[in-house]
C-alpha positions as CSV (number, residue, x, y, z in Angstrom):
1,X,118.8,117.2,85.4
2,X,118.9,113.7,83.0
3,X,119.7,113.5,80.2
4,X,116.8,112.6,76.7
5,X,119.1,110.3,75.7
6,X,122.6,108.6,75.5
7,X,122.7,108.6,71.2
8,X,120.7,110.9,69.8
9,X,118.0,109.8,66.0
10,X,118.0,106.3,67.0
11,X,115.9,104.2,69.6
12,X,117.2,103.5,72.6
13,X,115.9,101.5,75.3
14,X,116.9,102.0,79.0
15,X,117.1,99.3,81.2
16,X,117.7,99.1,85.5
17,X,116.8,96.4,88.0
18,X,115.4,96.1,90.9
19,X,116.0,94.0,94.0
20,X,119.5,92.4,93.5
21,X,120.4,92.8,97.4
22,X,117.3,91.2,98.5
23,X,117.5,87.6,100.8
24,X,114.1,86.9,99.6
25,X,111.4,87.1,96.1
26,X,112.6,87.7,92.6
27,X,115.0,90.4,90.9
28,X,112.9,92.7,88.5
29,X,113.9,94.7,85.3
30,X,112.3,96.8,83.1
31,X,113.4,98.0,79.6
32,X,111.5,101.4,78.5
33,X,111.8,103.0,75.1
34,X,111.1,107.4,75.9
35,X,109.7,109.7,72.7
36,X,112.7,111.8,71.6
37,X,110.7,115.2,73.0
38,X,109.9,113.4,76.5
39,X,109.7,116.0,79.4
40,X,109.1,115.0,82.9
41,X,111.2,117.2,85.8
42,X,110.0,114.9,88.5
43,X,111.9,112.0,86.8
44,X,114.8,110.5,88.6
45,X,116.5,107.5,90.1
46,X,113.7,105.8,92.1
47,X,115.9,105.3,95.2
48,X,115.8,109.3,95.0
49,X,111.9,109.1,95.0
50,X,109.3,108.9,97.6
51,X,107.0,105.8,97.1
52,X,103.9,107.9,96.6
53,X,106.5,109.7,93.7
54,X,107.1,106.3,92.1
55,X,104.0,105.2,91.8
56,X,103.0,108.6,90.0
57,X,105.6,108.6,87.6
58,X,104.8,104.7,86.8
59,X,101.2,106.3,85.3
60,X,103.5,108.5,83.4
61,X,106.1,106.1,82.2
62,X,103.3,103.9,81.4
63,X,101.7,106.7,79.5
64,X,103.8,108.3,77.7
65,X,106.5,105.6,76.7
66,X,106.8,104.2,73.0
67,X,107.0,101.2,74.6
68,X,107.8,99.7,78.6
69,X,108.4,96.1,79.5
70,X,108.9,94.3,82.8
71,X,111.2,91.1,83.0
72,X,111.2,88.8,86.5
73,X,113.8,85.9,87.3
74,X,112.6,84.1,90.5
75,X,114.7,83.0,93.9
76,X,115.0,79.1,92.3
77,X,116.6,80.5,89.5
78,X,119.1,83.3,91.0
79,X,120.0,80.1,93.2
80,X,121.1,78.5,90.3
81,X,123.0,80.7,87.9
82,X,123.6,83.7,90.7
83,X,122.3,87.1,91.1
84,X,124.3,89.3,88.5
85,X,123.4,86.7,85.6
86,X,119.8,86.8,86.8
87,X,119.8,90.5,87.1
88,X,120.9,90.6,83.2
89,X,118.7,87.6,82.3
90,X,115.8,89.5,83.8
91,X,116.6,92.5,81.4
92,X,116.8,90.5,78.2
93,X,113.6,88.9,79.5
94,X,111.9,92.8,79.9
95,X,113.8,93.8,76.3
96,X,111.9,90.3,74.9
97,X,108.5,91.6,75.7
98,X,109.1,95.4,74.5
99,X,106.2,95.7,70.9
100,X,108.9,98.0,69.8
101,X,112.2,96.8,69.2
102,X,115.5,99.1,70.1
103,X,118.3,99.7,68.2
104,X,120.7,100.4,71.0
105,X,120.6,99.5,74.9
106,X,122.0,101.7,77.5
107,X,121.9,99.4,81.2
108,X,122.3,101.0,84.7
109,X,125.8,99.3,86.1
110,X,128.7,98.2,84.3
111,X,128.3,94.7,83.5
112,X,125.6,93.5,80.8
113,X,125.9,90.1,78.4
114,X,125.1,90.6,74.5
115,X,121.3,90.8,74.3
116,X,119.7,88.9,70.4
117,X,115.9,89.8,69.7
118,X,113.9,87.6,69.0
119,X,113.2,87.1,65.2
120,X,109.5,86.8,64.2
121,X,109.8,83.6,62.6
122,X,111.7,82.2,65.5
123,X,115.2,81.9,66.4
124,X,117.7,85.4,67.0
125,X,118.4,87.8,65.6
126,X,122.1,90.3,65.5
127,X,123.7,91.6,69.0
128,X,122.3,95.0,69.6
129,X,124.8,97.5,70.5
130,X,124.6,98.4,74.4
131,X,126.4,100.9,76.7
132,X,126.7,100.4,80.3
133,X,126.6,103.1,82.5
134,X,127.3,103.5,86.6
135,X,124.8,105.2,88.0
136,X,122.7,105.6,84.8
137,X,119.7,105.6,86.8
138,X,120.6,109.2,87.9
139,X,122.0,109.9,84.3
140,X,119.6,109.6,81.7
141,X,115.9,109.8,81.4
142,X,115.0,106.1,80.3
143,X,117.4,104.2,82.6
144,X,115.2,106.1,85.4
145,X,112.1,105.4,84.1
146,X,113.2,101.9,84.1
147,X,114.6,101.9,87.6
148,X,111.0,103.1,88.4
149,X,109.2,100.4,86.9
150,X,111.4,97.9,87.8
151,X,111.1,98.9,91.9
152,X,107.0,99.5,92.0
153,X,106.6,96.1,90.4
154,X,109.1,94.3,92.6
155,X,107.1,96.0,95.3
156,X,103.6,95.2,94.8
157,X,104.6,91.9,93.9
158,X,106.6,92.1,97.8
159,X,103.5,93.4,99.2
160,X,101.7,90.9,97.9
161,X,104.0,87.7,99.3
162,X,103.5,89.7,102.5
163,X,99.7,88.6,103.0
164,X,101.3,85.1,103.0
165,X,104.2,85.4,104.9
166,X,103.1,88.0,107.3
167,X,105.9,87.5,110.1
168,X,108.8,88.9,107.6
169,X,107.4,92.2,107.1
170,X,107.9,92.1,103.4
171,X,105.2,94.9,103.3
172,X,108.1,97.3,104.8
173,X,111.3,95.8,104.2
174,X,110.3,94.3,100.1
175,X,112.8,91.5,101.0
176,X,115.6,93.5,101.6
177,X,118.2,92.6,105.1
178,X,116.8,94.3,107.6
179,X,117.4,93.0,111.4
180,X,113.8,92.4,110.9
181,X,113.2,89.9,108.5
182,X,116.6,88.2,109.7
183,X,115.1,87.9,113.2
184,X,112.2,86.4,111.7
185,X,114.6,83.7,109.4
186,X,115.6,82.9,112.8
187,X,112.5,82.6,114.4
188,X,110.5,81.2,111.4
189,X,113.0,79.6,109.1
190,X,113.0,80.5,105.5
191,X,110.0,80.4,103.2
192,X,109.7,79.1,99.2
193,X,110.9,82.5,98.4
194,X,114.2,83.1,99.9
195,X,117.3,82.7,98.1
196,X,119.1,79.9,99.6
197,X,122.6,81.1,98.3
198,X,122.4,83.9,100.3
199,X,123.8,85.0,104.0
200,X,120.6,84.9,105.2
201,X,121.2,85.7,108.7
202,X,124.2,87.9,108.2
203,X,127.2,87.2,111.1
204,X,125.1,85.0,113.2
205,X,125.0,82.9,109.9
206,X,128.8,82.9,110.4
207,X,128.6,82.0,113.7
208,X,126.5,79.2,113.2
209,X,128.5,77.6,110.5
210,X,131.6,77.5,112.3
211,X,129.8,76.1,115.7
212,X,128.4,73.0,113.2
C-alpha cells in the first residue's frame, strides 16, 4: 500500500516522468501536490496499471489534487542537453506551472538538480529541499499520481503523432523500441520527432556504422 506522504504537516509535491527510453516524441513530467487525508486504493505506479486504470485515476488525480502540473521537453532538446537533464528540466518545467507552490519535492529515481520557483515579481527564488527516491512511484502516493499523469499525457500526445506518422505504430508502441517501429526507421527513415542521439535501430545500427 503507498504511502500519504514522505514528511508529514508540510506540502509536498511528487514528481515522475514519463518516456525517457523512448527513440521518438518528448519526455513528460508531472509534479502533483495530494490533500493530507487523500485515499485512493486503486493508486499505484502506472507501469502497474491497466491503461483503461490510468486514464481513471487521471479524473481522480485531476480532481482531487491541491494542485497537478504537466511539464514537456521535446526530441530537439533532449538531442542537445541528453535525456536525464531533459527528464529533470521537464520536472522543474511541471513544478513551474503548479498554482500552488511546495515546500519540499520528493522525485521518482535518484538523480534530480536543485529546483528555484519562480518569484512573482520575476527572477528565483531559494532551493527547495527535495528527496529522491528509487522506485518512488511504487512508494508513495504523489510520486504515483505523478507517474500517472505524466504516462496518459505522453500517450495521447503519442496517439496523436500517430495519425501523422501512421507506419511507426506510435498508437501501440508510444515511441518506445519495439522491432516494430525500428523496422519501420528502416524502412521509412526517421521523422521530426525522433531523437537523433539515440540507437535508433539497435544492433543493426552497430552493424551499419562499422560497415561505413
Amino acid at each position: 500500500m503507498l504511502l500519504p506522504y514522505y514528511h508529514k504537516d508540510i506540502v509536498e509535491a511528487g514528481c515522475d516522468e514519463a518516456g525517457r527510453g523512448c527513440l521518438a516524441g518528448p519526455v513528460f513530467a508531472a509534479a502533483v501536490i495530494l490533500p493530507p487525508d487523500f485515499k485512493c486504493n486503486m493508486l499505484n505506479d502506472s507501469k502497474q496499471l491497466s491503461e483503461k486504470k490510468r486514464y481513471a485515476l487521471r479524473e481522480v488525480v485531476e480532481h482531487e489534487a491541491l494542485a497537478w502540473a504537466v511539464g514537456v521537453v521535446d526530441n530537439e532538446e533532449i538531442d542537445k542537453i541528453n535525456i536525464l537533464r531533459a527528464s529533470i528540466l521537464a520536472m522543474h518545467r511541471a513544478l513551474d506551472k503548479l498554482k500552488l507552490r511546495p515546500e519540499e519535492i520528493i522525485i521518482d529515481g535518484n538523480r534530480f538538480t536543485p529546483y528555484t520557483p519562480p518569484l512573482s515579481g520575476g527572477g528565483r527564488g531559494e532551493a527547495l529541499p527535495y528527496t529522491t527516491i528509487v522506485k518512488g512511484d511504487g512508494k508513495y502516493m504523489s510520486i504515483a499520481a505523478a507517474s500517472i499523469l505524466a504516462k496518459t499525457y505522453r500517450d495521447d500526445f503519442m496517439q496523436n503523432l500517430h495519425a501523422e506518422y501512421p507506419a511507426y505504430q506510435w498508437d501501440k508502441n508510444k515511441g518506445y523500441p519495439t522491432l516494430a517501429h525500428r523496422q519501420a526507421i528502416r524502412e521509412h527513415g526517421t521523422t521530426p520527432y525522433h531523437r537523433m542521439t539515440f540507437n535508433l535501430l539497435g544492433a543493426q545500427q552497430l552493424e551499419f556504422d562499422f560497415e561505413n
